[in-house]
TIDRENRO-856728 format. One record per residue (C-alpha): x, y, z; residue number from 1. Coordinates in nm, 3 decimals. Layout:
- X Y Z NUM
...
END
This chain:
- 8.858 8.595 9.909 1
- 9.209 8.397 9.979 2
- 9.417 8.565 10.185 3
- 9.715 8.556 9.963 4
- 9.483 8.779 9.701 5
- 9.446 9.000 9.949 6
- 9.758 9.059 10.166 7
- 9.970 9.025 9.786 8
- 9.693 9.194 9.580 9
- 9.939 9.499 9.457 10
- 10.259 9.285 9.411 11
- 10.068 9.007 9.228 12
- 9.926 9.308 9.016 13
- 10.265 9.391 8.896 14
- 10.429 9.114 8.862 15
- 10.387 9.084 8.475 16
- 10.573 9.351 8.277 17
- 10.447 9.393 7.974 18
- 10.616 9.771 7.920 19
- 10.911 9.933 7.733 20
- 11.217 9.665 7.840 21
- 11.309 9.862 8.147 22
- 11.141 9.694 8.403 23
- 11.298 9.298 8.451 24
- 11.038 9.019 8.484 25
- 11.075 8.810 8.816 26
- 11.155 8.500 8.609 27
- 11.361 8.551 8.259 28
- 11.264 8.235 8.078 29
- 11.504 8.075 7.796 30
- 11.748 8.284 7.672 31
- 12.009 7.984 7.769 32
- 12.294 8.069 7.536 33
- 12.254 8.407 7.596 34
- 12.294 8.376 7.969 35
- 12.604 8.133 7.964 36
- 12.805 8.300 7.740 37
- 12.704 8.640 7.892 38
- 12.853 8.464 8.258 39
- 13.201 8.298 8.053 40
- 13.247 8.616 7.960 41
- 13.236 8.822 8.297 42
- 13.440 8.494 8.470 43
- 13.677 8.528 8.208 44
- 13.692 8.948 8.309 45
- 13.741 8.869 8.657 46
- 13.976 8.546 8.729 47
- 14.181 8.631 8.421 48
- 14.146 8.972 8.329 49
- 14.105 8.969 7.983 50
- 13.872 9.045 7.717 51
- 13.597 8.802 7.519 52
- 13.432 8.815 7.221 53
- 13.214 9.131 7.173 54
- 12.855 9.005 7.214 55
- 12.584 9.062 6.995 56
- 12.251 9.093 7.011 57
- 11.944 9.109 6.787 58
- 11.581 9.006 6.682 59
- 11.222 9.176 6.641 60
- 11.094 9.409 6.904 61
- 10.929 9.225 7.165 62
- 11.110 8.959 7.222 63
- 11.328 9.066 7.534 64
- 11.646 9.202 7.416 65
- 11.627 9.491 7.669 66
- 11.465 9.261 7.956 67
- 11.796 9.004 7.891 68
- 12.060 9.238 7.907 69
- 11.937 9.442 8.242 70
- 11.833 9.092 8.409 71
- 12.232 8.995 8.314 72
- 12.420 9.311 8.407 73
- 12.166 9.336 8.756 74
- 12.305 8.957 8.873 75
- 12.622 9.038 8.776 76
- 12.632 9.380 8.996 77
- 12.461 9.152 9.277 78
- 12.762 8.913 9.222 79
- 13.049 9.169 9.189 80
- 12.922 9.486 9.346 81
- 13.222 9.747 9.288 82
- 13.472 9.488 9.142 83
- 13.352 9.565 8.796 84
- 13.214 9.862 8.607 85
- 12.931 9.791 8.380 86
- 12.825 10.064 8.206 87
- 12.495 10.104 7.975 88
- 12.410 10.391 7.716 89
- 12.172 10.402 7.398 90
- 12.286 10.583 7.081 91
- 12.130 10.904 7.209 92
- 12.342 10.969 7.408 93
- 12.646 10.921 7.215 94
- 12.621 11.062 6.850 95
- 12.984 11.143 6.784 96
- 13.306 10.931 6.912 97
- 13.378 11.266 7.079 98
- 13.098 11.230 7.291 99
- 13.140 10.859 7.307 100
- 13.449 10.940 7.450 101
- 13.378 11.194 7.672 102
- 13.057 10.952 7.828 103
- 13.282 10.682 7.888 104
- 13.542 10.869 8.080 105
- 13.245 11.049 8.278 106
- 12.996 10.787 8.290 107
- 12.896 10.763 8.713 108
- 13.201 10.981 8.738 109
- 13.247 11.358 8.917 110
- 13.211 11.550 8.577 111
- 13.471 11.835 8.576 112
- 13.490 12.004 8.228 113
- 13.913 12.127 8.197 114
- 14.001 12.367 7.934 115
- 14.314 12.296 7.792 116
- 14.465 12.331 7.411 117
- 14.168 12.289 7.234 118
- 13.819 12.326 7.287 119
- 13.547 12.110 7.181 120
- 13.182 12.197 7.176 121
- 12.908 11.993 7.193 122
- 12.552 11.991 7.370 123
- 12.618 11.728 7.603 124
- 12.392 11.620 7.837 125
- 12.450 11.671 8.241 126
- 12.606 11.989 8.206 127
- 12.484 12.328 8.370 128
- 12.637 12.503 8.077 129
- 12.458 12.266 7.780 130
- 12.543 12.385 7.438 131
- 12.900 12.501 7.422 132
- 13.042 12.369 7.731 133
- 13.452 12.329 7.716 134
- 13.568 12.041 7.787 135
- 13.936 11.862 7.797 136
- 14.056 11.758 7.440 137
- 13.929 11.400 7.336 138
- 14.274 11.150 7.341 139
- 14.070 10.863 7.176 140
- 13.783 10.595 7.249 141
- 14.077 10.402 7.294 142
- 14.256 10.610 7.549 143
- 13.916 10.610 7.794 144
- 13.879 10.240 7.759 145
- 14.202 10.156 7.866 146
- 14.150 10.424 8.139 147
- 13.858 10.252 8.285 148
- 14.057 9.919 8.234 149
- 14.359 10.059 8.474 150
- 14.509 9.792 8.705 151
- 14.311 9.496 8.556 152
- 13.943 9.668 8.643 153
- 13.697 9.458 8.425 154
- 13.460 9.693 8.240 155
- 13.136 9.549 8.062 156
- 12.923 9.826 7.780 157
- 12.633 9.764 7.705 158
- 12.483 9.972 7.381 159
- 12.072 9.902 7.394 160
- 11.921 10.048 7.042 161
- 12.242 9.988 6.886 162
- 12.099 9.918 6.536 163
- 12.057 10.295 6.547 164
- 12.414 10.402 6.633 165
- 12.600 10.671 6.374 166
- 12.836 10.493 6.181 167
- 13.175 10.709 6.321 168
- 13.071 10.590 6.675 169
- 12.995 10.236 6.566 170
- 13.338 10.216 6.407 171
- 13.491 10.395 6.690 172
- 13.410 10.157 6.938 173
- 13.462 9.824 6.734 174
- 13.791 9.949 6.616 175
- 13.859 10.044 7.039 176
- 13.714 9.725 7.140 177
- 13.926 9.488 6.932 178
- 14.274 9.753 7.050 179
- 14.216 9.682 7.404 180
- 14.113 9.316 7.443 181
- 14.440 9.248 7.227 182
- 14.645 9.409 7.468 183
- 14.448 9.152 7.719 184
- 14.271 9.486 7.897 185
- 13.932 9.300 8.068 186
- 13.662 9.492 7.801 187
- 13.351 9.329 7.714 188
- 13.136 9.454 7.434 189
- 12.743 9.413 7.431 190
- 12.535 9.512 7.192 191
- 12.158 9.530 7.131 192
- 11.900 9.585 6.879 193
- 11.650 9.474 6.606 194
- 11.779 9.291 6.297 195
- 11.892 9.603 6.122 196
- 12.194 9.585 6.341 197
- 12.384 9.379 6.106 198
- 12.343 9.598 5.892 199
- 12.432 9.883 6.051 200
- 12.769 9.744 6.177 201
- 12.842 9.615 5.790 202
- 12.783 9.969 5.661 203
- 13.007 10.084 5.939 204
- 13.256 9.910 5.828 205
- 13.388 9.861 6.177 206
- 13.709 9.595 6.181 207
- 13.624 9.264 6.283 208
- 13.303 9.327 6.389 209
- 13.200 8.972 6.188 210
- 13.381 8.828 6.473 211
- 13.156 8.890 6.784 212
- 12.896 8.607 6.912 213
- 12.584 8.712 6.748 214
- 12.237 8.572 6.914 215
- 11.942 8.608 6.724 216
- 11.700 8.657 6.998 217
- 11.315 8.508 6.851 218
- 11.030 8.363 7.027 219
- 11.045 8.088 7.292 220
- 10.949 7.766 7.245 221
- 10.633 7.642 7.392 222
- 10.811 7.459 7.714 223
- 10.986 7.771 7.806 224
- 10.656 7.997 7.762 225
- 10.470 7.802 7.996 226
- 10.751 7.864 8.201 227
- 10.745 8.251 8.175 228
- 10.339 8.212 8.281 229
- 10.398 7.975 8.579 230
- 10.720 8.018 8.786 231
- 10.635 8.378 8.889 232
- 10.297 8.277 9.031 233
- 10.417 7.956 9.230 234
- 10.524 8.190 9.504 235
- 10.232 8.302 9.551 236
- 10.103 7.936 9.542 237
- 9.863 8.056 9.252 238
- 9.853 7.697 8.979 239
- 9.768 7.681 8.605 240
- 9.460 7.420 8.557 241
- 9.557 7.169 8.393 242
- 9.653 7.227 7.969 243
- 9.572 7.577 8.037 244
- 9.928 7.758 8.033 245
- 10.023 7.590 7.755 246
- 9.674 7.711 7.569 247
- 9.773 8.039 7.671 248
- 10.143 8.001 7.539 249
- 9.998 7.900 7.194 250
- 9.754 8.194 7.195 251
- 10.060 8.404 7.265 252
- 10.232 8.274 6.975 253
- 10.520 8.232 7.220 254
- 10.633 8.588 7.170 255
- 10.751 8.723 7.519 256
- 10.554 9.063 7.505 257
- 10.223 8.897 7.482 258
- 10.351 8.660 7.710 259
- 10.375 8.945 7.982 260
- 10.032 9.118 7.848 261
- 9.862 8.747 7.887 262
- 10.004 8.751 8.249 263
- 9.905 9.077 8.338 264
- 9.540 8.991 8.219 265
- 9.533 8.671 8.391 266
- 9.621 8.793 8.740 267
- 9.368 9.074 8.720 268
- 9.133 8.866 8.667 269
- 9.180 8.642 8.932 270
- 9.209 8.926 9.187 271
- 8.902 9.113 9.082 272
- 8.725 8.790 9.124 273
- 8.888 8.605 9.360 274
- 8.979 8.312 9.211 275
- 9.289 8.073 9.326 276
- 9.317 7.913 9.016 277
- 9.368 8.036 8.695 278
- 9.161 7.777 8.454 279
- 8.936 7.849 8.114 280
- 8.712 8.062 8.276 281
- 8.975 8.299 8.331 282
- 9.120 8.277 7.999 283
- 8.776 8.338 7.834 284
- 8.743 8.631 8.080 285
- 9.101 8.793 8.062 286
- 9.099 8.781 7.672 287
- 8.929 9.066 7.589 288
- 9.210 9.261 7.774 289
- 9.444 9.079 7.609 290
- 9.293 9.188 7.266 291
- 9.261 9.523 7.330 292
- 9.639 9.611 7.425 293
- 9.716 9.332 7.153 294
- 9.548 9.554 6.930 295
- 9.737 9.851 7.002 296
- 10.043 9.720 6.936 297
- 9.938 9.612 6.595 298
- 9.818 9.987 6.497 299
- 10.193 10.123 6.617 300
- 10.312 9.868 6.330 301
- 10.071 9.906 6.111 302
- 10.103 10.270 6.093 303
- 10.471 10.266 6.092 304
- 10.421 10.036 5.763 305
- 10.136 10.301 5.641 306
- 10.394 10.622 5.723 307
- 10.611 10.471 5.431 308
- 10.332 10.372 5.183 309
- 10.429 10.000 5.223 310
- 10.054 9.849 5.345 311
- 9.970 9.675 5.024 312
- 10.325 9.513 4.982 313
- 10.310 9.425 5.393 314
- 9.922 9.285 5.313 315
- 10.036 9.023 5.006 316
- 10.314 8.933 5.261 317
- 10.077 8.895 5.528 318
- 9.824 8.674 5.280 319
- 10.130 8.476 5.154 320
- 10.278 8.364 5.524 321
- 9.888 8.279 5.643 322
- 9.847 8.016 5.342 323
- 10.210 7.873 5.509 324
- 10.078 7.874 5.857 325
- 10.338 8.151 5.924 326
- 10.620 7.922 5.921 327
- 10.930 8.077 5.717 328
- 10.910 8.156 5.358 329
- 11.267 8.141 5.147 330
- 11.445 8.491 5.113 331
- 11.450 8.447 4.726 332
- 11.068 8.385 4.732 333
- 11.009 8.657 4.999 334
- 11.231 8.862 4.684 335
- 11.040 8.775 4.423 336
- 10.729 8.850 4.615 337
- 10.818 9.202 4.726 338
- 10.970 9.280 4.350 339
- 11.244 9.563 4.529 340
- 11.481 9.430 4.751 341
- 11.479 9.829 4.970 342
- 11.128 9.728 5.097 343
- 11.212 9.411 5.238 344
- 11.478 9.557 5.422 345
- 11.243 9.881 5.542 346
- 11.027 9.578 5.644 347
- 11.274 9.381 5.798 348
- 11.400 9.692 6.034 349
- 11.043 9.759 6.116 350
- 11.033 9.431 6.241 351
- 10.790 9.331 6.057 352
- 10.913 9.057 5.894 353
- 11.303 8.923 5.993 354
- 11.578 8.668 5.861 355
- 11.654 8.372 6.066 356
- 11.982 8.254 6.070 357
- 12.126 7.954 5.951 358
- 12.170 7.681 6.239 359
- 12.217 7.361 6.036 360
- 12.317 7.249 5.711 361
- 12.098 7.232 5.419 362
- 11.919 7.470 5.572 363
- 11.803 7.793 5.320 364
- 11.785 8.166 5.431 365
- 11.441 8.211 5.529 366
- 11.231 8.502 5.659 367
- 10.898 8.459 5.916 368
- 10.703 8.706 6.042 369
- 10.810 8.946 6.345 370
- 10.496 8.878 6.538 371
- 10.256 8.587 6.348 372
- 9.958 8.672 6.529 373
- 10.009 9.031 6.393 374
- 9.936 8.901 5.977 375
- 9.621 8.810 6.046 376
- 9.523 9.200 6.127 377
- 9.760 9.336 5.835 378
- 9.578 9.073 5.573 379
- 9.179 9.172 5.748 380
- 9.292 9.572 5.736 381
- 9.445 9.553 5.350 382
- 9.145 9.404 5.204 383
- 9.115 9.522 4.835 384
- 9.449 9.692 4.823 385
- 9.693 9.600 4.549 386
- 10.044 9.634 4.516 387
- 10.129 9.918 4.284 388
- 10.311 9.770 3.999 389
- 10.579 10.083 4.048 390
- 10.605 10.119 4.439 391
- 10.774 10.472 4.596 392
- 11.110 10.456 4.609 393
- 11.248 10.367 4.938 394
- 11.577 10.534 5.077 395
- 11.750 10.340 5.285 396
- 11.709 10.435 5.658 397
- 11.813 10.324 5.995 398
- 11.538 10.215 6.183 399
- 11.326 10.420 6.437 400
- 11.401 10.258 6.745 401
- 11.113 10.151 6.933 402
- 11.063 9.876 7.182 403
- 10.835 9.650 7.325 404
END
């Protein structure tokens, strides 16, 4: 067996992270926009000490929202260290802009709860006490943001899950955010989540929220998959045969989660045999991996789709985007198809389907499929249902939050 199998056999078998978003891949591949504006913004924090554009974030599950954002704000922490304060929270944690207020003046601070003329309760987490601890009066999301701002100190939020934030919060912190980046404090706003986030921060009605940087976050392209495959192995000295990464790429549908599950696959397979090269016989070997943690991702979406009685509407729209080679399908069409404009949205936040945006002119509002590979097993699993001709009626609902 080569050495390098041996002596790196448990840091080659990790070095694909095909898991929740928390753990950051050793090369981030694309995501070009993302990354520049992400770095104009912090130089613009720290050489003039002023506020950007709030950032936004969103796209289908899987596709590296959570990956981006902790690659960006652990570079920038490498780069700054203690010169600026980036904190990061998910809508659990804040469900009221009391607590929102309360997190941000705490957050990696000495928590010291003060009584003073008014208490507030709340179950807030850290606290010995829990339900019912007292704690100083809130003066405003405001008030703590310019607090953490004091003498020109740059501070950078970033809100992962934010699609599922309460709407009070959500308009809290737009309505702060805009306040202290007019006064020139050095705030930057990041926010993440799946397509419903829009939404969310329209039925907010935050102010100006329509003027952030939004970044639809979809699949790579086929250059920058191979990428994602080959630049962590070269390291390790480990090449694609020839063609092959960019088979694999294509097989992946260029969606970064199966990206990291292909990667995963591929390297066990060439350390349980010994290979140095990672050719067709290692694709035909690691595939059957591959299609078994594929597959379980398909039965978390497909029974999120069955929990809300949707599978024969999600199989005609699964049988409609196969006869276009999954490439996007008109919103008015997608309409028409569906018959209730509720269950496109339900299918939209499940990620199931999503909206691209608008890049050039001419172009149409379109939708495409979350994952393509994924209507293949919704059309072979829905075979002989039919669309009732009057569907359950669907209440509009935030959506449940899960990552990939």
């Amino acid at each position: 067996m080569n050495n390098i199998l041996v002596e790196k056999r448990n840091e080659l078998l990790t070095l694909f992270t095909p898991g929740d978003g928390g753990e950051i891949p050793p090369y981030l591949a694309g995501r070009e926009r993302e990354k520049q504006f992400f770095r104009l913004a912090v130089y613009t924090l720290m050489e003039k000490h002023q506020g950007n554009q709030n950032m936004i974030v969103y796209g289908p599950r899987g596709n590296g929202k959570t990956c981006l954002l902790e690659d960006l704000a652990s570079k920038t922490r490498e780069n700054y260290g203690d010169k600026i304060d980036i904190l990061s929270v998910t809508p659990d944690e804040i469900t009221t802009p009391e607590m929102l207020e309360f997190w941000i003046n705490t957050h990696e601070k000495p928590i010291m709860p003060v009584a003073e003329t008014a208490e507030v309760k709340a179950g807030l987490p850290g606290f010995a006490g829990g339900v019912g601890v007292t704690f100083r009066q809130p003066g405003g999301v405001v008030t703590a943001i310019r607090k953490r701002c004091k003498d020109h100190h740059p501070v950078i939020m970033i809100v992962d899950e934010a699609h599922t934030l309460e709407d009070e919060v959500t308009r809290a912190l737009f309505n702060a955010s805009q306040t202290v980046r007019k006064e020139n404090n050095p705030f930057f706003l990041v926010l993440a989540g799946t397509p419903g986030l829009l939404r969310t921060l329209g039925q907010a009605n935050a102010s100006f929220w329509e003027r952030g940087e939004e970044f639809p976050l979809g699949r790579l392209s086929v250059e920058e998959s191979v990428e994602a495959l080959v630049k962590p192995l070269e390291p390790f000295g480990i090449p694609f045969a020839n063609g092959v990464a960019e088979d694999v790429a294509i097989r992946a549908h260029c969606y970064p989660f199966f990206l990291q599950v292909w990667g995963r696959c591929l390297v066990e397979e060439l350390v349980n045999r010994g290979r140095t090269t990672i050719d067709q016989y290692t694709v035909i070997h690691a595939e059957p991996k591959v299609i078994v943690r594929r597959n379980q991702m398909y039965a978390k979406r497909f029974n999120e789709i069955d929990d809300r009685e949707l599978l024969p509407v999600a199989g005609k729209l699964a049988r409609a985007f196969i006869a276009n080679d999954n490439k996007p399908i008109p919103t008015p069409e997608i309409n028409k198809l569906v018959g209730e404009r509720e269950i496109v949205k339900t299918l939209d936040r499940l990620g199931y389907i999503w909206q691209l945006p608008v890049v050039a002119k001419g172009e149409k509002l379109s939708y495409e499929p979350g994952i393509p590979s994924m209507m293949n097993f919704v059309k072979e699993q829905t075979v002989g249902l039919v669309p009732l001709e009057k569907t359950k009626e669907i209440e509009p609902e935030r959506d449940i939050g899960l990552d990939y």
